[in-house]
KOLNU-163154 format. One record per residue: y, x, z of N, C-alpha, C in turn. Coordinates in steps of 0.2 Angstrom, whole numbers. Each point is the difference from the previous one (the first is absolute). Layout:
N
   n.Y   n.X   n.Z  ca.Y  ca.X  ca.Z   c.Y   c.X   c.Z
     Y     X     Z     Y     X     Z     Y     X     Z
...
end
This chain:
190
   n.Y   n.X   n.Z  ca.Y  ca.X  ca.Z   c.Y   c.X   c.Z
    32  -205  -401     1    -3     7     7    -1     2
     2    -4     1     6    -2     1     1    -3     9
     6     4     2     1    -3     7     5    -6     0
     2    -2     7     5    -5     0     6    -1    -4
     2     6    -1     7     1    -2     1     3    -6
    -9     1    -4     1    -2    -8    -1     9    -3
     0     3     4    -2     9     1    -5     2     0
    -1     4    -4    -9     2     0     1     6     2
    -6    -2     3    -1     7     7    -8     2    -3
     2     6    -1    -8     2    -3     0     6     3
    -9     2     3    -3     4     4     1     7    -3
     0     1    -7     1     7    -2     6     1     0
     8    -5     2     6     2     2     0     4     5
    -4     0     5     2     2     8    -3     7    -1
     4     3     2    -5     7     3    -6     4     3
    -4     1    -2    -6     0     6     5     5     5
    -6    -2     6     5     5     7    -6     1     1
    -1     6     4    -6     4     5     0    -4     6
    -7    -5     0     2    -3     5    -7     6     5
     6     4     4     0     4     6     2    -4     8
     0     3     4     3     0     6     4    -1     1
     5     2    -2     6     0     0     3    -4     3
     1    -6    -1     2    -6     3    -4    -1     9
    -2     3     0    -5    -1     9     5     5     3
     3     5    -2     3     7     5     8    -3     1
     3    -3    -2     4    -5     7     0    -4     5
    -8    -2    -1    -2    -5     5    -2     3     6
    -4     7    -2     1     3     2     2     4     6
     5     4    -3     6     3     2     4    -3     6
    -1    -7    -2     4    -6     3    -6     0     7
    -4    -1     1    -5    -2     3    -3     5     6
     1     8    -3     0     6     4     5     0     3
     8     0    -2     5     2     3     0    -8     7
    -2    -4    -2     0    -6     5    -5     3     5
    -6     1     0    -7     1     2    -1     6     0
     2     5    -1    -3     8     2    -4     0     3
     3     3     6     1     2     5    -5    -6     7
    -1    -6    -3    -5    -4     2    -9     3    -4
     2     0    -4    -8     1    -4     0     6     2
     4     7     2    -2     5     0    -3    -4     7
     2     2     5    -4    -1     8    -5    -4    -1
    -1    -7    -4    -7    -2    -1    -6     4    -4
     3     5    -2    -4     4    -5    -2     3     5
     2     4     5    -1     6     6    -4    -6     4
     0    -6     3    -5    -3     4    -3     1    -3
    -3    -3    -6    -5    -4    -2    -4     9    -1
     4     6    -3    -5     8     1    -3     0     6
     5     0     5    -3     0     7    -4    -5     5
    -1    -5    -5    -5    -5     1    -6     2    -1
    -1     2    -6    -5     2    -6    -4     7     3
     4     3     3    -1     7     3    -3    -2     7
     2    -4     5    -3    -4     5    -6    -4    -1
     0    -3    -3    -7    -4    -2    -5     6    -3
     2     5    -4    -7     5    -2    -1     4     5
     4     3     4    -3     2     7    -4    -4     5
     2    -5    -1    -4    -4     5    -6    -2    -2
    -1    -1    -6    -7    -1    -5    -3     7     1
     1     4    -1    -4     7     1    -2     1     6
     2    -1     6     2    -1     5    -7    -4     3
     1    -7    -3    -7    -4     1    -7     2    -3
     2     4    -6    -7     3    -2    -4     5     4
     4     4     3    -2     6     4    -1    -2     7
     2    -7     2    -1    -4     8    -8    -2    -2
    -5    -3    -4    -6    -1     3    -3     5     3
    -1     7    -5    -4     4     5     1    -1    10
    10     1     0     1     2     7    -1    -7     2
    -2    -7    -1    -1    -6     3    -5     0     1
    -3     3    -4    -9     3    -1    -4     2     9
     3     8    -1    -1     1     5     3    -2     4
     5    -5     4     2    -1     4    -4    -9     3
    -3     0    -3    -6    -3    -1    -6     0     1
     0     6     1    -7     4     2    -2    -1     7
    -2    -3     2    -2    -2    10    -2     7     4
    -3     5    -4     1     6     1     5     2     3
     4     2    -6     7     4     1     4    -5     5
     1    -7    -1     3    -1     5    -1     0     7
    -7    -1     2    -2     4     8     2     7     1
     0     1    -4    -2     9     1     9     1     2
     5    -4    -7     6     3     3     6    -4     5
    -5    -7     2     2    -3     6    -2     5     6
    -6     3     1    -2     3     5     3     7     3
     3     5    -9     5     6     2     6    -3     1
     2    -7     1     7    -2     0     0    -2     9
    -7    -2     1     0    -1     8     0     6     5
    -5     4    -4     1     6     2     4     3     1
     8     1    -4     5     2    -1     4    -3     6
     2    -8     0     3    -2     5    -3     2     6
    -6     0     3    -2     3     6     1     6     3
    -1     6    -6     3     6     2     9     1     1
     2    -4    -5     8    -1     2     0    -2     7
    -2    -6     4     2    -3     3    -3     4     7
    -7     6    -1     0     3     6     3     7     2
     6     1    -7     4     4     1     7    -2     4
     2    -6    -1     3    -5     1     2    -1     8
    -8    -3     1    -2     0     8     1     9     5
    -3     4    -3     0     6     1     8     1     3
     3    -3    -5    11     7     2     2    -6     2
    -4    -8     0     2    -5     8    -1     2     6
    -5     4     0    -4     1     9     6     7    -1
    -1     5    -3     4     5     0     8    -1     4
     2    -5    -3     7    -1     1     0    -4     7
    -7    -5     2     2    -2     7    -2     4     3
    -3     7     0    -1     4     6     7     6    -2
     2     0    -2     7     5     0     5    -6     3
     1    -5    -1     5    -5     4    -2     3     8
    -9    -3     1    -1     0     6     3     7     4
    -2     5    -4     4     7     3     7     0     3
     6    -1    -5     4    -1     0     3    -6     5
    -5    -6     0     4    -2     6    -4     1     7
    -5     5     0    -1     3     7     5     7     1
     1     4    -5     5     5     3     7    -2     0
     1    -7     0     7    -4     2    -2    -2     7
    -4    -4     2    -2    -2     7     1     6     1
    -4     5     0     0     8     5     6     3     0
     4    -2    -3     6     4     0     6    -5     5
    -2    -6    -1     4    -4     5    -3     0     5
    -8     2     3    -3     1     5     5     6     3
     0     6    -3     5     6     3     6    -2     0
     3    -2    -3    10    -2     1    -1    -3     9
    -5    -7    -1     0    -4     7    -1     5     2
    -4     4     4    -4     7     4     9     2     0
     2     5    -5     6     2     2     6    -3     4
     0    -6    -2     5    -4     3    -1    -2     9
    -5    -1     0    -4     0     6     1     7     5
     1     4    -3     2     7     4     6     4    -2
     4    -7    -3     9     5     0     1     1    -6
    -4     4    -5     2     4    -4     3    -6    -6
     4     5    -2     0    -5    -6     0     3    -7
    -4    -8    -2    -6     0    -6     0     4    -5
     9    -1    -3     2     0    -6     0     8     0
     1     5     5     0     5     1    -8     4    -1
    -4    -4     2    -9     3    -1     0    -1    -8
     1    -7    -1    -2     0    -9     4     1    -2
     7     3     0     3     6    -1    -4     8    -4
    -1     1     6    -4     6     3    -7     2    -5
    -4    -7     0    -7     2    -2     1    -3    -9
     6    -2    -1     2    -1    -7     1     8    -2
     4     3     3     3     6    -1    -9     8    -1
    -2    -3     4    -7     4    -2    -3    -2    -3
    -2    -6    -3    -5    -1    -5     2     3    -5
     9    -2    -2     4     3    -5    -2     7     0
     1     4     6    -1     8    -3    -5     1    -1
    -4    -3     4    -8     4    -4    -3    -5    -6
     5    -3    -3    -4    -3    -6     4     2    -5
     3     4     0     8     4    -4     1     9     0
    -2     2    -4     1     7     2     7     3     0
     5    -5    -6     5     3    -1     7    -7     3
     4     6     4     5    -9     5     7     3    -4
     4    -5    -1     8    -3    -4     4     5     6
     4     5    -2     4     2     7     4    -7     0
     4     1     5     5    -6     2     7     3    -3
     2    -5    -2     9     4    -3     4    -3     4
     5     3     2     5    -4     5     5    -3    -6
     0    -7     2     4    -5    -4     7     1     2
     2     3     6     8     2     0     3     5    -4
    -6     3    -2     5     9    -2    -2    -3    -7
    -2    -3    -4    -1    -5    -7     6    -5    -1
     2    -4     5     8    -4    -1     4     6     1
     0     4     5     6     5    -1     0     6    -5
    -4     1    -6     0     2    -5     0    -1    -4
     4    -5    -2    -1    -7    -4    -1     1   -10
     2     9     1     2     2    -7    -5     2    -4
    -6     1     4    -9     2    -2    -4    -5     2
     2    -5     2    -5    -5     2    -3    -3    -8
     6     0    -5    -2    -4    -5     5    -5    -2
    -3    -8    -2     6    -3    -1     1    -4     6
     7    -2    -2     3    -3     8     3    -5    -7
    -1    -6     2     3    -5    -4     8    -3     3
     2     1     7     8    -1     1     3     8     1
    -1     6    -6     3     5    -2     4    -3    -4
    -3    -5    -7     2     0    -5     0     3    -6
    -3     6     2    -4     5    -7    -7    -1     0
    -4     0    -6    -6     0    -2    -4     3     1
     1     8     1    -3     5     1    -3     4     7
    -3     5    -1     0     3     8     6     7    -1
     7    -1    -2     3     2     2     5     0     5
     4     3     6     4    -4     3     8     1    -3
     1    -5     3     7    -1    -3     4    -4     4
     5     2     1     6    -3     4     4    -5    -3
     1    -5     3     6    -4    -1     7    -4     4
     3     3    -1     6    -2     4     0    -6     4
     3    -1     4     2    -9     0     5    -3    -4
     0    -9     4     9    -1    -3     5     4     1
     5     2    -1     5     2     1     5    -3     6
    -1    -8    -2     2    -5     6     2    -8    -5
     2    -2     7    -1    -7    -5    10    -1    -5
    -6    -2    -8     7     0    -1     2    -8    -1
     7     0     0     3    -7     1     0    -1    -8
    -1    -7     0     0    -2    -9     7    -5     1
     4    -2    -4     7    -2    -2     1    -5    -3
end
C-alpha cells in the first residue's frame, strides 16, 4: 500500500498502544479545575433534594391513616366540641378577672370620692387637709409596718464628709478623707 508521497506505511510498523484512558485525564483535569467547585454545590443540592423528597414521600405514606381519621365525622364532632368547650371555659375565666377588675376600679374610685368627701369636710372647718392625710397616712404606715427607718440628720452627714463614702468633688475614689490644698494664687503666664 502506497500513500501519496510513495511511502509505505504498514500497520505492523506502528506500535500497538494500550488504548486506556489516558488521553480523557487532561480533559478532565482541565474541566474540574474550571468547574469544581460548581459541580461540588450541584452535587450538595441535588443530596439535599433527594433527602427532601424521601422525607416527604414517607411522610405521605404515614398521612392516610392521620387523614383517615381526620375524616372520621366522629372524631371530628367529638374534637370540635372539646375545642368549644375549651374556648368557653377560657372565655368564663376571662369574663370572671373582667368583673373582678371592674369592682376593684369601682372600689378605688369610691375610696377617692370619700377621701375628697373629707379634705372638702376639712376645708370647710379650717383645717388643713394636707395635714389630716398627712396624719392618717402616717398611721396606716405604723400599723402596717412593725419595723420604722430611724431618721438620720442630713446635716451631721455633709458635715462629716470623711465616712459618708464617696464624694465625687473630693476627687479621690475612695471612702478615705483627704485633703487638698487650693491654688496657690494666680500665676501670671509670659
Amino acid at each position: 500500500m502506497e500513500a501519496d508521497g510513495g511511502a509505505r506505511v504498514r500497520y505492523e510498523d506502528v506500535p500497538p498502544q494500550n488504548q486506556d484512558m489516558s488521553f480523557i485525564l487532561p480533559s478532565v483535569s482541565v474541566f474540574l479545575s474550571d468547574y469544581g467547585w460548581y459541580l461540588l454545590f450541584l452535587c450538595v443540592g441535588v443530596y439535599l433534594l433527594i433527602q427532601h423528597l424521601s422525607k416527604n414521600r414517607s411522610w405521605e405514606n404515614q398521612s392516610p391513616s392521620v387523614s383517615a381519621a381526620n375524616q372520621d365525622p366522629l372524631s371530628v364532632a367529638r374534637r370540635q366540641e372539646a375545642l368549644e368547650a375549651s374556648r368557653q371555659r377560657m372565655q368564663e375565666e376571662l369574663d370572671a378577672r373582667a368583673a373582678e377588675f371592674k369592682e376593684k376600679q369601682l372600689r378605688l374610685e369610691e375610696e377617692k370620692r370619700r377621701q375628697k368627701i373629707e379634705i372638702w369636710e376639712s376645708m370647710k372647718e379650717g383645717k388643713s387637709y394636707k395635714g389630716n392625710a398627712k396624719a392618717e397616712h402616717n398611721t396606716e404606715e405604723a400599723t402596717s409596718s412593725t419595723f420604722l427607718k430611724p431618721k438620720t440628720d442630713k446635716k451631721s452627714l455633709r458635715n462629716n464628709a470623711c465616712f459618708s463614702g464617696y464624694n465625687p468633688l473630693s476627687g479621690d475614689g475612695g471612702g478615705t478623707c483627704s485633703w487638698r490644698p487650693g491654688r496657690r494664687g494666680p500665676f501670671a503666664g509670659g
